[in-house]
NUMI-242212 format. One record per residue (C-alpha): residue number from 1; x, y, z; chain; residue in three letters. Coordinates in Angstrom, 3 decimals. Each point is the difference from the previous one (the first is absolute). Layout:
// NUMI-242212
@num = NUM	xx = X	yy = Y	zz = Z	cadena = A	residuo = ALA;
...
//
This chain:
// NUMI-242212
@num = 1	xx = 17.091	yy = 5.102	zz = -15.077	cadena = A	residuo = UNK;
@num = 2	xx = -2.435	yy = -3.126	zz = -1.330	cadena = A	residuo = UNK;
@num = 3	xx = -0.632	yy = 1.244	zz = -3.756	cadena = A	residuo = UNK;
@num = 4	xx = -3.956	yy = -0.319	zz = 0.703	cadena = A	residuo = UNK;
@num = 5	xx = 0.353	yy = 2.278	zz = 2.893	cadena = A	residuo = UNK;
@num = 6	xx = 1.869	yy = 2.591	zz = -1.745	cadena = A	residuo = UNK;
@num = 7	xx = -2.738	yy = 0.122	zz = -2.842	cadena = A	residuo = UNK;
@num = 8	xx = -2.454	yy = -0.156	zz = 2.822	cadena = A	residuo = UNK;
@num = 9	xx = 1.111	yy = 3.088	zz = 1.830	cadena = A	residuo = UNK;
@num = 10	xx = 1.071	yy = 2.395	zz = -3.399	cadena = A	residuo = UNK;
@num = 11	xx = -3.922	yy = -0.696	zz = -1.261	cadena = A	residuo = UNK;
@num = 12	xx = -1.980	yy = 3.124	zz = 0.967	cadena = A	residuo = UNK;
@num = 13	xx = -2.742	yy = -2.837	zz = 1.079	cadena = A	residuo = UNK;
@num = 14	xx = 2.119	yy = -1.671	zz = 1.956	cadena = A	residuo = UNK;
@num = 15	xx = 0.474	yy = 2.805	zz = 1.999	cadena = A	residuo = UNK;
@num = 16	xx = -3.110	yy = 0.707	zz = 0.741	cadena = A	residuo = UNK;
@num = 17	xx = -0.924	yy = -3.578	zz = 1.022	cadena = A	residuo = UNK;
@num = 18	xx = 3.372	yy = 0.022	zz = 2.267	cadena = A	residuo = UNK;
@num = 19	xx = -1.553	yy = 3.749	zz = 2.271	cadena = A	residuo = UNK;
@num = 20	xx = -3.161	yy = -1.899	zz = -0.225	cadena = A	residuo = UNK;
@num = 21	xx = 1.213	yy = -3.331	zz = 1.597	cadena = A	residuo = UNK;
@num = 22	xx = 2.491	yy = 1.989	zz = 2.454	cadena = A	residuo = UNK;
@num = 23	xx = -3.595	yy = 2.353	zz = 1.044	cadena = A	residuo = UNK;
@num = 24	xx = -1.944	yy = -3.469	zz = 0.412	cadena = A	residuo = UNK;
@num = 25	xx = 2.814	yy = -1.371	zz = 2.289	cadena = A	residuo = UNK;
@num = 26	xx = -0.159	yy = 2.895	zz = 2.100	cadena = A	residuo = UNK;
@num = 27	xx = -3.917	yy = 0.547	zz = 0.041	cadena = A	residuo = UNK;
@num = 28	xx = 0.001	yy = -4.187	zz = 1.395	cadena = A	residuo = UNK;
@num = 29	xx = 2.836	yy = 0.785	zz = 2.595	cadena = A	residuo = UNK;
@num = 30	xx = -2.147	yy = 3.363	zz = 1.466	cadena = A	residuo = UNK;
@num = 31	xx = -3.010	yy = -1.925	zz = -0.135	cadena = A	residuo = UNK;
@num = 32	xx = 1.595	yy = -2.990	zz = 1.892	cadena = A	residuo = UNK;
@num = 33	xx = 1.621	yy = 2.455	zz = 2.499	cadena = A	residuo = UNK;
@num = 34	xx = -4.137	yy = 0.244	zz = 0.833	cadena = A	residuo = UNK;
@num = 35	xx = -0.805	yy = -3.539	zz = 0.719	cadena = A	residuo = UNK;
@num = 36	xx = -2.012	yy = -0.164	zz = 3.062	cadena = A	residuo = UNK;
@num = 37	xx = 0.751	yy = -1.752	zz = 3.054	cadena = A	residuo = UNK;
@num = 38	xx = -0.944	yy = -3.095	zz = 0.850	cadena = A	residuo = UNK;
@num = 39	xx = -1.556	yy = -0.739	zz = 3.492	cadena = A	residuo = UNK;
@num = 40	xx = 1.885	yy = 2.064	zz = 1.764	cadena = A	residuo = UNK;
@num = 41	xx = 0.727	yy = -1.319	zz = 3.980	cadena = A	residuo = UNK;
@num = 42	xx = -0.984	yy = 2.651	zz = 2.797	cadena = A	residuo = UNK;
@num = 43	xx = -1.257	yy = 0.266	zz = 3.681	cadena = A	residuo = UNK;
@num = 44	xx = -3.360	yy = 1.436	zz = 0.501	cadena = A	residuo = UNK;
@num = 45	xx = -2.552	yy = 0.740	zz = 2.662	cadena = A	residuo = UNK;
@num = 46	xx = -3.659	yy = 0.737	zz = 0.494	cadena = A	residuo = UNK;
@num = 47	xx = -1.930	yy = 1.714	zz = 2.276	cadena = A	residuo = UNK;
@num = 48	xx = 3.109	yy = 0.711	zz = 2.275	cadena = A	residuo = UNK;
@num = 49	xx = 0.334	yy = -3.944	zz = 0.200	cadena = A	residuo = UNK;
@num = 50	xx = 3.704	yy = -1.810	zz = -0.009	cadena = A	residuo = UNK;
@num = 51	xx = 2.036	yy = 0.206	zz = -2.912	cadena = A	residuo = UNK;
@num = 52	xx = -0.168	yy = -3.277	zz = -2.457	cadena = A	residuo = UNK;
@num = 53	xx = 1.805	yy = -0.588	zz = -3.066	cadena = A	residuo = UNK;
@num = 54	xx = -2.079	yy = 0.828	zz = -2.924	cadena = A	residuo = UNK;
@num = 55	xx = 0.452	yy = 0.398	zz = -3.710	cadena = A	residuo = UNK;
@num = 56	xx = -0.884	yy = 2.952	zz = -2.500	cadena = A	residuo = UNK;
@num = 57	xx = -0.552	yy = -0.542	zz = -3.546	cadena = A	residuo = UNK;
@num = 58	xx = -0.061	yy = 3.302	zz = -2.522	cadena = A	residuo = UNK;
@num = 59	xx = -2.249	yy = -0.721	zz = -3.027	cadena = A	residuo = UNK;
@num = 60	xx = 0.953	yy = 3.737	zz = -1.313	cadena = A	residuo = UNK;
@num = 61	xx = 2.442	yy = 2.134	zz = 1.879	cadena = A	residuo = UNK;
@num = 62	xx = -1.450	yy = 2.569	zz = 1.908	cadena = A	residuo = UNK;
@num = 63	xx = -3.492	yy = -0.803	zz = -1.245	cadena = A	residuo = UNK;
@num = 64	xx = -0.994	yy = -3.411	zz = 1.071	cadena = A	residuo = UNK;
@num = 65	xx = 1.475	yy = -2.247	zz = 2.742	cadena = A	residuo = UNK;
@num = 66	xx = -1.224	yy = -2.778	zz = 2.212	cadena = A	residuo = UNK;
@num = 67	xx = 1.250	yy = -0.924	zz = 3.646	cadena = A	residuo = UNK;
@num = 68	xx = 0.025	yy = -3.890	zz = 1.128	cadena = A	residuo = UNK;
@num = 69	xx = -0.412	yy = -0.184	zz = 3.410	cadena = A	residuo = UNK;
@num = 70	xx = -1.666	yy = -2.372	zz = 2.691	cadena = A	residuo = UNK;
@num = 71	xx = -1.175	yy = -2.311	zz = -2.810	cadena = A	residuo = UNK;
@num = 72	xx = -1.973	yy = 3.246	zz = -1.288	cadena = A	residuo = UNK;
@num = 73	xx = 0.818	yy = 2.444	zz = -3.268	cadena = A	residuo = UNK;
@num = 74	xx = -1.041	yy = 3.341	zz = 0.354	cadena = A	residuo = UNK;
@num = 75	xx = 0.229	yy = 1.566	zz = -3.240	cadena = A	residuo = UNK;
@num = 76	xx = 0.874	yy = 4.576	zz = -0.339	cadena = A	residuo = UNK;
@num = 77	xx = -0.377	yy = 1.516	zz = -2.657	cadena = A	residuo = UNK;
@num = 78	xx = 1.205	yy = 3.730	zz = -0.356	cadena = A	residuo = UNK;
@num = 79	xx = -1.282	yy = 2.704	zz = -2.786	cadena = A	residuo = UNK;
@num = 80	xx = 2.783	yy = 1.619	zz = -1.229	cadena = A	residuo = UNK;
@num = 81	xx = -1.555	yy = 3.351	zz = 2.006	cadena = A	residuo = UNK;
@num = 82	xx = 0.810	yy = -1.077	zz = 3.897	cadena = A	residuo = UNK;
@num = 83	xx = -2.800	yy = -1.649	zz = 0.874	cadena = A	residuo = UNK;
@num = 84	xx = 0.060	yy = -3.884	zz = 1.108	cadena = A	residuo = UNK;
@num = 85	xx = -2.334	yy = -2.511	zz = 0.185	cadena = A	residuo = UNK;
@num = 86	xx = 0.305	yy = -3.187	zz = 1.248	cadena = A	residuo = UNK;
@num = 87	xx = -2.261	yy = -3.235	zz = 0.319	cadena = A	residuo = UNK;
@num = 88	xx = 0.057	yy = -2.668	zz = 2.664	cadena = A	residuo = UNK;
@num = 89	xx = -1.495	yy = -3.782	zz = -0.811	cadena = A	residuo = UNK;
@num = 90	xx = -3.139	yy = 0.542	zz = 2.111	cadena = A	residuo = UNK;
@num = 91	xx = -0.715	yy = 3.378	zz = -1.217	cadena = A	residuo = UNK;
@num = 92	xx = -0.164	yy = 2.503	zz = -3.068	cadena = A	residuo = UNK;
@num = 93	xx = 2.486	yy = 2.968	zz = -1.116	cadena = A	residuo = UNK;
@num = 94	xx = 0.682	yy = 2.692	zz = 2.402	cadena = A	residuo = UNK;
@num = 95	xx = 2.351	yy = 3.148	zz = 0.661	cadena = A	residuo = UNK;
@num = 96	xx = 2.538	yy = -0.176	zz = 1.664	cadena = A	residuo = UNK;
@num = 97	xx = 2.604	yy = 2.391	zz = 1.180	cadena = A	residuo = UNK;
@num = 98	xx = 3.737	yy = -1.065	zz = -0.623	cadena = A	residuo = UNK;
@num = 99	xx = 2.577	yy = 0.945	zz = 2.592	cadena = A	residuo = UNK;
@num = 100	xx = 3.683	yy = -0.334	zz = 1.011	cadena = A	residuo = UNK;
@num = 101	xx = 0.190	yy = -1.525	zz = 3.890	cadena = A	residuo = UNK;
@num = 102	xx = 3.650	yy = 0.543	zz = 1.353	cadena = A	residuo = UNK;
@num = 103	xx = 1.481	yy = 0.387	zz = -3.599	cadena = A	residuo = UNK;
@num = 104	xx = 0.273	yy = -3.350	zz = -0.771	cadena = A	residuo = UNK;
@num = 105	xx = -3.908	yy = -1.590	zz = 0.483	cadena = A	residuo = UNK;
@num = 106	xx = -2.566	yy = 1.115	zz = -3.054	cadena = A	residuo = UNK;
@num = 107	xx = -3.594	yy = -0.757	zz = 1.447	cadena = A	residuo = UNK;
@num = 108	xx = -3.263	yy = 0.401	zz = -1.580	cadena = A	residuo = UNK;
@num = 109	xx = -2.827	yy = 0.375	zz = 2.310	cadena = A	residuo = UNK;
@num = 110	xx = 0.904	yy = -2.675	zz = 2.322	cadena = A	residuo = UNK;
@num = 111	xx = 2.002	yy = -1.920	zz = -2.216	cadena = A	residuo = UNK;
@num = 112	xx = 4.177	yy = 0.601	zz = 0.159	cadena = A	residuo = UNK;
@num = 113	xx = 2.473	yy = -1.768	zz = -1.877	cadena = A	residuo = UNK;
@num = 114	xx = 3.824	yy = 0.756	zz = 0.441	cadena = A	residuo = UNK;
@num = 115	xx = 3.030	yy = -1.236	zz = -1.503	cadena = A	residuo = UNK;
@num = 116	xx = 1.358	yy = 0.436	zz = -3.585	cadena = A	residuo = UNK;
@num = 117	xx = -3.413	yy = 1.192	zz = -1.450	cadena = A	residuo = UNK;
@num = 118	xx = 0.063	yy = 0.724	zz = -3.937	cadena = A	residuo = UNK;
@num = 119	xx = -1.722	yy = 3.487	zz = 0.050	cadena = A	residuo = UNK;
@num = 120	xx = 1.646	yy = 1.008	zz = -3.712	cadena = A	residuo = UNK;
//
């Protein structure tokens, strides 16, 4: 063992700095295990209409997301409680109801995305 080491690890300090270094390496790597996704690539409909590829973008997980689509964004947020709100470019916030079509679409008044959709 390196001489400075040694001296390093048998002072009471030094030991204390080491659990603190080893709990600030493992605070980064949970926190990093967080990151958000990017823009995430999906297919989504609205009104019924064909299914187009589309993109989804989470600004907080579970909280705050956005939906590309047709050259639009149509932004949702959701309050922690159940309720949803979303708001389309030529309008202003409104509920919405979220709901599972076929187990594999999530729609939103009109709006359904499907694919690998980041929900947590």
């Amino acid at each position: 063992m390196v001489p400075s080491l040694r001296r390093f690890l048998l002072d009471p300090l030094g030991h204390g700095l080491l659990a603190w270094m080893t709990g600030l390496t493992l605070a980064c790597a949970a926190l990093q295990a967080q990151v958000l996704p990017g823009l995430v690539p999906l297919q989504c409909r609205q009104a019924g209409g064909p299914w187009q590829d589309c993109q989804m973008q989470v600004t907080e997980l579970g909280v705050h997301w956005f939906l590309l689509v047709g050259g639009q964004r149509i932004e949702f947020r959701h309050d922690g409680r159940g309720k949803v709100t979303m708001l389309k470019p030529s309008g202003h916030w409104q509920p919405v109801d979220s709901r599972w079509e076929e187990n594999t679409d999530l729609c939103w008044d009109g709006i359904c995305a499907r694919g690998d959709i980041p929900l947590d």
